[in-house]
C-alpha positions as CSV (number, residue, x, y, z in Angstrom):
1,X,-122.7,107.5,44.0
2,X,-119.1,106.2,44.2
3,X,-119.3,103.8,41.6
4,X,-120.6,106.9,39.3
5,X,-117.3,109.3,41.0
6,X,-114.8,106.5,39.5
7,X,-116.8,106.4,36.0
8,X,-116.4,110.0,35.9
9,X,-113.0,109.9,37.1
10,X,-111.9,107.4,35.2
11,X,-113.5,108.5,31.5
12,X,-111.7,111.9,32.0
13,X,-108.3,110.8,33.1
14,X,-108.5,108.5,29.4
15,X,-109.8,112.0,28.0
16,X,-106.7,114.0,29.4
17,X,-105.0,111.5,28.0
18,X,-105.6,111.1,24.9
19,X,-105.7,115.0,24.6
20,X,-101.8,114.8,25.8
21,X,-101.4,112.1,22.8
22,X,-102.6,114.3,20.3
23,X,-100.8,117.4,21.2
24,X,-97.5,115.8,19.4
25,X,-99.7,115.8,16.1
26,X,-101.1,119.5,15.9
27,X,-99.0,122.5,15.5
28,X,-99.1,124.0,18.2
29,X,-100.2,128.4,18.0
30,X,-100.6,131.2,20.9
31,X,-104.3,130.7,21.2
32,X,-104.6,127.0,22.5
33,X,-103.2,125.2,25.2
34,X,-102.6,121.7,24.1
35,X,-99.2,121.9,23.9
36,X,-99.3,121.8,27.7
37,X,-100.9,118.7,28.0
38,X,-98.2,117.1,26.0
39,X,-95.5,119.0,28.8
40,X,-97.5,117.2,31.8
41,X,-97.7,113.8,29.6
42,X,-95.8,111.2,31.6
43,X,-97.7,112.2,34.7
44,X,-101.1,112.0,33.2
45,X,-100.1,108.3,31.7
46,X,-99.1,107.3,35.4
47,X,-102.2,108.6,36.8
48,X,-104.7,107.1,34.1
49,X,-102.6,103.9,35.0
50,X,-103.3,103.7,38.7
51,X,-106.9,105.1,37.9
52,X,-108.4,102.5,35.0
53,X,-108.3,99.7,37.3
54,X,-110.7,101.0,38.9
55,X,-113.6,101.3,36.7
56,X,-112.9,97.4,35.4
57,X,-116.1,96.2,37.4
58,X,-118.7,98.7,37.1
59,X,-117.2,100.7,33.4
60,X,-116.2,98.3,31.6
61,X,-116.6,100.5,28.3
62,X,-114.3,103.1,30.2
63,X,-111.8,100.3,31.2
64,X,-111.4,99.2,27.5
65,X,-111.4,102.6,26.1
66,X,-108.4,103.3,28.8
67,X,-106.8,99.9,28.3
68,X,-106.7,100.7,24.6
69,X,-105.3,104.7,24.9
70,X,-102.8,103.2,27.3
71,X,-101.4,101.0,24.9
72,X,-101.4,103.4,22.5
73,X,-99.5,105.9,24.5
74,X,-96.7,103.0,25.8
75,X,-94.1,103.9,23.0
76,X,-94.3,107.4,24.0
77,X,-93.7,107.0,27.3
78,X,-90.7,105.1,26.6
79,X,-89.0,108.0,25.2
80,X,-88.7,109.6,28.9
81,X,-87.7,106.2,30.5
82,X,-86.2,103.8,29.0
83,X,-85.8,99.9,30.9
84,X,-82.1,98.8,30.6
85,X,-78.7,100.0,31.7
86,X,-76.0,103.0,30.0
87,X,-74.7,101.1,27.1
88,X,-70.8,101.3,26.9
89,X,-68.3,101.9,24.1
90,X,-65.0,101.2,23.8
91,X,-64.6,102.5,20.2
92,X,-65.9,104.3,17.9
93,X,-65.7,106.6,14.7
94,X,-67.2,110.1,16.2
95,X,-68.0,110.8,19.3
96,X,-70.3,114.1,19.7
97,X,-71.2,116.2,23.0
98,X,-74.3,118.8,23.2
99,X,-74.6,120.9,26.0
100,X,-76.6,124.0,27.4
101,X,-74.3,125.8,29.0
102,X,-76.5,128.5,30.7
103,X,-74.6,131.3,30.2
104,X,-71.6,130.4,31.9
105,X,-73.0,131.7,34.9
106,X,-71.9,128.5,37.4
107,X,-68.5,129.0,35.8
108,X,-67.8,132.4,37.8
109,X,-67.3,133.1,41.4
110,X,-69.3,135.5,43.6
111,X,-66.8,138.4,42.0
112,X,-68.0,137.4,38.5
113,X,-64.3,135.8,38.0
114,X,-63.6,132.2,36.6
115,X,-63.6,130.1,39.6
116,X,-60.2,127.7,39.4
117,X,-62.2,125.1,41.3
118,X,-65.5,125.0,38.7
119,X,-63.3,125.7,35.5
120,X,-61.5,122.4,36.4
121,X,-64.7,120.1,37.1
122,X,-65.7,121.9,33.2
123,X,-62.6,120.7,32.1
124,X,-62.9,117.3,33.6
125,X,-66.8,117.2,32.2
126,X,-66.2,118.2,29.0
127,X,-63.0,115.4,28.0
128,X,-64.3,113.3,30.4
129,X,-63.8,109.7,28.3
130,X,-64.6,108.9,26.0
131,X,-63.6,112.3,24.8
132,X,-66.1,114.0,22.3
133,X,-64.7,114.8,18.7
134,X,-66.9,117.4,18.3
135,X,-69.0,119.9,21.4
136,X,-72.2,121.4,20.0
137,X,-73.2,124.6,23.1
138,X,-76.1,126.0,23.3
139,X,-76.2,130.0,25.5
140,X,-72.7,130.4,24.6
141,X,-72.0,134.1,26.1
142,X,-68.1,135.7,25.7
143,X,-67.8,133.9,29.3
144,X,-68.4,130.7,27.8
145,X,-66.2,130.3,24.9
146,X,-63.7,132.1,27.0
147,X,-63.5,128.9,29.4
148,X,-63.8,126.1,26.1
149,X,-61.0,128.2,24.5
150,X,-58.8,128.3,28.0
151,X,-59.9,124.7,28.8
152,X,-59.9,123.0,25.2
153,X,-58.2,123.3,22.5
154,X,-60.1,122.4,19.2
155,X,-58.6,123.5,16.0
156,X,-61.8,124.0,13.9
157,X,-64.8,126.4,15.8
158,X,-68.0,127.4,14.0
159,X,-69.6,130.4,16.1
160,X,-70.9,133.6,15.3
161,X,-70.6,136.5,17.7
162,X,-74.1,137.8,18.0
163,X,-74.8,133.8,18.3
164,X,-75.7,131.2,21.4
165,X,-74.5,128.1,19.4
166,X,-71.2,126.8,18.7
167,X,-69.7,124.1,16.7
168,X,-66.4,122.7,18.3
169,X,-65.0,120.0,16.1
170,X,-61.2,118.2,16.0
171,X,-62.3,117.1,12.4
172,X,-61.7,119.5,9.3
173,X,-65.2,121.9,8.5
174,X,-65.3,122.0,4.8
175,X,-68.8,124.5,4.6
176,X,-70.5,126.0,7.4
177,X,-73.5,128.7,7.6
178,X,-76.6,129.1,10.3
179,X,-80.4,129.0,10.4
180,X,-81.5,132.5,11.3
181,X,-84.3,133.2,13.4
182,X,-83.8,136.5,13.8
183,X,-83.0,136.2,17.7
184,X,-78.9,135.8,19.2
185,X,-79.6,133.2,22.1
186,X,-82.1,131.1,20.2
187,X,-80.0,129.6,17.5
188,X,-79.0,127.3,15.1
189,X,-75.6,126.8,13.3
190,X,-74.2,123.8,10.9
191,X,-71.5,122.8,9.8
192,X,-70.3,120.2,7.2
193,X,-67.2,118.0,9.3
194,X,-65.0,115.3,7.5
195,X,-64.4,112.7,10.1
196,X,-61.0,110.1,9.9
197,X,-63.3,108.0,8.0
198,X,-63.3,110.6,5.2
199,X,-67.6,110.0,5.3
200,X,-68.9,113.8,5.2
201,X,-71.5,114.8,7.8
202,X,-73.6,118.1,8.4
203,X,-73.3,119.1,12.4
204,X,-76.4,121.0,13.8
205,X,-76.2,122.6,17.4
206,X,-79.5,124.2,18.0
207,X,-81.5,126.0,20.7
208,X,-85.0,127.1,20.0
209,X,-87.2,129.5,21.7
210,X,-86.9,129.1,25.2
211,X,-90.4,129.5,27.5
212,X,-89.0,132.9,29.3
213,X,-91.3,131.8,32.2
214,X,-91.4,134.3,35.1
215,X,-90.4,133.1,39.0
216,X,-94.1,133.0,40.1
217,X,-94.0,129.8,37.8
218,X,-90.8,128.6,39.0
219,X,-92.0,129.0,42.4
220,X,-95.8,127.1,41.5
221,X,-93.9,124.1,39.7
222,X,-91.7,123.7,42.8
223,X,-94.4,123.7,44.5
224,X,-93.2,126.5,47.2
225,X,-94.7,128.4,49.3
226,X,-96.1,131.5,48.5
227,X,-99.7,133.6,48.5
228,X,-102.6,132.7,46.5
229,X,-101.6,135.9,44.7
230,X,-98.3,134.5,43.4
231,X,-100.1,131.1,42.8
232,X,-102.3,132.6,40.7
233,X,-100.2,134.9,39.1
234,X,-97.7,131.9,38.2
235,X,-99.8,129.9,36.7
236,X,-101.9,132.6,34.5
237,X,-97.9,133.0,33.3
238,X,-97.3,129.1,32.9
239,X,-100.7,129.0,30.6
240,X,-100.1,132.0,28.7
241,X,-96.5,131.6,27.7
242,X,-95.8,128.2,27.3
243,X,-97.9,127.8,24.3
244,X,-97.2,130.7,22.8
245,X,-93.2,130.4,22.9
246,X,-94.6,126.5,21.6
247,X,-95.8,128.0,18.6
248,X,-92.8,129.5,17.9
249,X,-90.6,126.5,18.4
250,X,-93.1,124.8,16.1
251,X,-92.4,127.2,13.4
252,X,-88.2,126.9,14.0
253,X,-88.5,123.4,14.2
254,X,-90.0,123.2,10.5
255,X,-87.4,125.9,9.6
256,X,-84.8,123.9,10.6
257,X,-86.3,120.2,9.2
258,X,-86.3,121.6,5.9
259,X,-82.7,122.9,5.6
260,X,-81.8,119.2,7.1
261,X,-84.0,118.0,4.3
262,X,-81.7,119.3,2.0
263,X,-78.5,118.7,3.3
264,X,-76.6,116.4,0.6
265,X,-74.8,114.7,3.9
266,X,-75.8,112.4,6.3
267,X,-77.0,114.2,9.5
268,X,-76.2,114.6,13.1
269,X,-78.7,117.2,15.1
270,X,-77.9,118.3,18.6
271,X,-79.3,120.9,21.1
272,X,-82.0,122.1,23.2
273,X,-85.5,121.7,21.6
274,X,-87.3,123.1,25.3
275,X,-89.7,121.0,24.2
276,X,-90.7,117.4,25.4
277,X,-90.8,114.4,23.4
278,X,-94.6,114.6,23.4
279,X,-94.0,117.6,21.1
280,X,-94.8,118.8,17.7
281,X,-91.4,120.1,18.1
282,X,-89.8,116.8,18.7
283,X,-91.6,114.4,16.2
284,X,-90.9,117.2,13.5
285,X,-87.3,117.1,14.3
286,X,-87.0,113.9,14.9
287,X,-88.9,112.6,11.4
288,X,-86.3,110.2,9.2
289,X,-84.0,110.3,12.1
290,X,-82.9,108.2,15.3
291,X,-82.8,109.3,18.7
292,X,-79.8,108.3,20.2
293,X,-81.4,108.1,23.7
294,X,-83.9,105.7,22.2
295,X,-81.1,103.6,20.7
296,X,-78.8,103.3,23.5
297,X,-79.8,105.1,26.7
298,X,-81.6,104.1,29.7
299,X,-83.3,104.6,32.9
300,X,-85.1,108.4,33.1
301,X,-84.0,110.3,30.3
302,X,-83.9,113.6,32.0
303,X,-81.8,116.6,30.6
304,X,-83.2,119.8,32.8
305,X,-82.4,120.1,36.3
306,X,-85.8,122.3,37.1
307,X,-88.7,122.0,39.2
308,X,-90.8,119.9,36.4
309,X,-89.4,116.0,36.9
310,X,-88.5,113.4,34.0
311,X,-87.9,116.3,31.8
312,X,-86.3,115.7,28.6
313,X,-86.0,118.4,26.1
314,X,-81.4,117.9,25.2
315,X,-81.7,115.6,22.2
316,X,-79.2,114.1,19.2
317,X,-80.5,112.8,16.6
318,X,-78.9,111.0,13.7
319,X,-79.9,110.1,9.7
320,X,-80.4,106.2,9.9
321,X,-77.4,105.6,7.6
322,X,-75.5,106.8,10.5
323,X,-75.1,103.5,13.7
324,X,-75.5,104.8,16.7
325,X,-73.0,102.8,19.6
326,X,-73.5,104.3,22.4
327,X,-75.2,107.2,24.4
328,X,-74.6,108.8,28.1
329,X,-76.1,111.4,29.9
330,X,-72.9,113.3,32.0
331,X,-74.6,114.7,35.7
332,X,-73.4,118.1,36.6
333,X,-73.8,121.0,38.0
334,X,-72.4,123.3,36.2
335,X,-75.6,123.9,34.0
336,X,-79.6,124.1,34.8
337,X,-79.3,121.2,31.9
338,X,-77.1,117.8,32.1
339,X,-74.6,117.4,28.8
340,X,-75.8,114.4,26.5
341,X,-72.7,112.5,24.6
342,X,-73.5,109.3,21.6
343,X,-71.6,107.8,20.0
344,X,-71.2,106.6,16.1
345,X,-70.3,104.4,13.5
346,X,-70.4,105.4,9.9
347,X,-72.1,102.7,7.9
């Protein structure tokens, strides 16, 4: 009887598995809920790791079948930890930041004022060295540009009002222009820099539909305490609205892959995808490109500070004609997310 418990164990944790490896493949809509097995993926690698050994005497088939999906699904999970240590830079051509900035709202003190203390730990994140030649923000509200304008001073901005993202850049912008998806927060804006090096590149700074979660699902992915109500209630939300707001991220991401697509530059993409490597999202995005976290980073690649661990979903990217020199990931916080900084070469 326990031999057949681990057979049946074992053949389903492979099965989640290999569901989670797909989900990167399909587009994701409102009606299924694949997209969430992708979210949970680096836990349900971990656990089909511990669990295949188990079924190596007595499910051989099972073993193999795991051994085999395992190996398969290596590369991915390399893209939420990577073995190695922070690589470091002591020059290079363009240095770029991308940060979610939440809204400003650690910026502020319980009056809703600018809080001297937190504006200057901003300051010191934001030029910490080596400096960034050009800041891509994501939920930039009045408050937040307010504090970049007070804080630095960059001659050449790219933001519209009604907007979340913002271009700061200390190169010249020769064209710049904006995806629209019809939303303010959830954004996407470009714009065409000329570095030292006089090598034109197109800038994005993107944020795509966020997952609008409710706290009952905060709550059940911290794993507080609360009645079976709540529990319930949370994860009905989870299921429901993380695949749908994937579907819509699905359709933005190809939205914004084909206007990169055209772009007669080489490119540099920044921002918050909310969505994991193991993504349809992410592997659209990231087609033709390098992700700078791949390159050059190391350890857990974690952007979010949330309930939901080893969660990556602050990316740059960068056309292969572009050498990417370094990469760091800046703790803080200021923000529910941690700013990402690479560095580049122009080839």
């Amino acid at each position: 009887m326990r031999r057949k418990i681990i057979g049946v164990i074992s053949f389903i944790a492979v099965l989640i598995l290999g569901t989670a490896l797909s989900s990167m493949y399909v587009k994701p809509n409102d009606k299924d809920i694949l997209s969430l097995f992708g979210l949970v993926f680096p836990y349900v690698y971990l656990s089909t790791l511990l669990i295949i050994p188990l079924a190596w005497q007595r499910h051989k088939i099972t073993f193999l079948l795991g051994i085999c999906v395992l190996i398969f699904g290596l590369k991915p999970m390399l893209s939420y930890v990577k073995p190695g240590i922070d690589s470091k830079v002591e020059k290079a051509q363009i240095q770029v930041l991308t940060y979610n900035a939440m809204m400003g709202v650690q910026l502020v003190d319980k009056k809703h004022q600018f809080s001297k203390k937190r504006k200057e730990l901003f300051k010191e994140l934001m030029l910490r060295e080596p400096q960034p030649d050009v800041i891509c923000v994501q939920e930039a509200n009045r408050m937040v540009r307010a504090a970049y304008k007070e804080v630095i001073d960059y001659p050449y901005v790219h933001e519209i009002e009604t907007r979340g993202a913002v271009i700061y850049s200390r190169f010249p912008m020769i064209k710049t222009g904006q995806i629209d998806f019809g939303q303010n927060v959830n954004s996407c804006l470009w714009a065409d820099i000329i570095p030292e090096s006089g090598d034109t590149l197109r800038i994005y700074s993107m944020h795509l539909e966020s997952n609008r979660l409710s706290q009952e699902s905060y709550e059940f992915l911290e794993g507080e305490e609360y009645e079976t109500q709540q529990a319930i209630s949370g994860i009905v939300d989870l299921i429901t609205k993380y695949p749908r707001y994937a579907g819509k991220r699905g359709n933005q991401a190809e939205l914004v892959k084909g206007h990169m697509n055209k772009s007669p530059y080489p490119v540099i993409a920044c921002g918050d995808l909310n969505d994991p490597p193991m993504s349809y999202t992410y592997r659209t995005i990231k087609k033709g490109l390098n992700d700078t976290f791949l390159d050059n980073g190391a350890g857990f690649g974690t952007t979010w500070i949330g309930p939901i661990p080893m969660l990556r979903i602050d990316y740059i990217f960068a056309s292969k004609e572009i050498e990417n020199t370094g990469f760091y990931c800046l703790e803080s916080d200021l923000s529910d997310h941690y700013p990402i900084k690479a560095a580049f070469n122009l080839l």
